[in-house]
C-alpha positions in Angstrom: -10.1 -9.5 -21.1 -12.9 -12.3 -21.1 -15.8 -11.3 -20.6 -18.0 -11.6 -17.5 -18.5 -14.6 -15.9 -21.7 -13.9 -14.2 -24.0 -11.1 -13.1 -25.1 -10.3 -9.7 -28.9 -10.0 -10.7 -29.4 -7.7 -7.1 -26.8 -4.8 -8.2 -26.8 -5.6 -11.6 -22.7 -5.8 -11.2 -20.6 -8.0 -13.6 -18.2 -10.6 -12.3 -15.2 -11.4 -13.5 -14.2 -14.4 -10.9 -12.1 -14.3 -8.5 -9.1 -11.6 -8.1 -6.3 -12.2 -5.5 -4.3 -9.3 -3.8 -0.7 -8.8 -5.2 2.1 -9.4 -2.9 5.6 -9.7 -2.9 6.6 -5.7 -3.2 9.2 -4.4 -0.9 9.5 -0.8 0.2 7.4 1.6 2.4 3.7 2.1 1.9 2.5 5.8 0.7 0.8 7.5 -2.0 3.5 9.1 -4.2 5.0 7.9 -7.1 8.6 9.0 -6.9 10.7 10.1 -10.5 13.3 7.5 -10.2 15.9 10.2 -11.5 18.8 9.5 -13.3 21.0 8.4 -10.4 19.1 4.9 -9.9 17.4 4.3 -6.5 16.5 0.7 -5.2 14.6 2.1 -2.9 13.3 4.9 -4.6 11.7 1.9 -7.2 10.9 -0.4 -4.2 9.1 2.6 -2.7 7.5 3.2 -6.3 6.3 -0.5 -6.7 4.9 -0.9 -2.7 2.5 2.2 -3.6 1.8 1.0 -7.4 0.8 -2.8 -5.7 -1.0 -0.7 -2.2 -3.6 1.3 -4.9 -4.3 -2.1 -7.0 -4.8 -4.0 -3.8 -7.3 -1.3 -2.3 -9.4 -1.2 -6.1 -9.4 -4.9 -5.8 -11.1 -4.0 -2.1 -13.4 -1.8 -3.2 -14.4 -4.1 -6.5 -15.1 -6.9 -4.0 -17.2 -5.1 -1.6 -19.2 -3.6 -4.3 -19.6 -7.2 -5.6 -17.9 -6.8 -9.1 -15.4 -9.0 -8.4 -15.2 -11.8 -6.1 
């Protein structure tokens, strides 16, 4: 990773620019991470993704608001 761009001089807070939400992932929103198994689910992995991309997009939320990221 590069390193910081600049630094808010209030909160002391590295920035790293600006981060974007993911989109694009299909399924359901939730919070589990389903085992796949061995009989292969679409959905099961859509479901899996939709969660994975929901927690990065609410840390990139959180990282903004807290002025880390921009």
């Amino acid at each position: 990773m590069p390193g910081p761009t600049t630094v808010n001089p209030t909160t002391f807070a590295w920035s790293y620019g600006t981060v974007a939400p993911l989109t694009g992932a299909f399924g359901s929103t939730g919070n589990a991470i389903a085992d796949v198994t061995g009989a292969f689910s679409q959905t099961i992995l859509n479901n899996n993704f939709r969660a994975l991309e929901d927690k990065i997009n609410a840390l990139i939320v959180l990282l903004q608001s807290n002025g880390t990221l921009t």
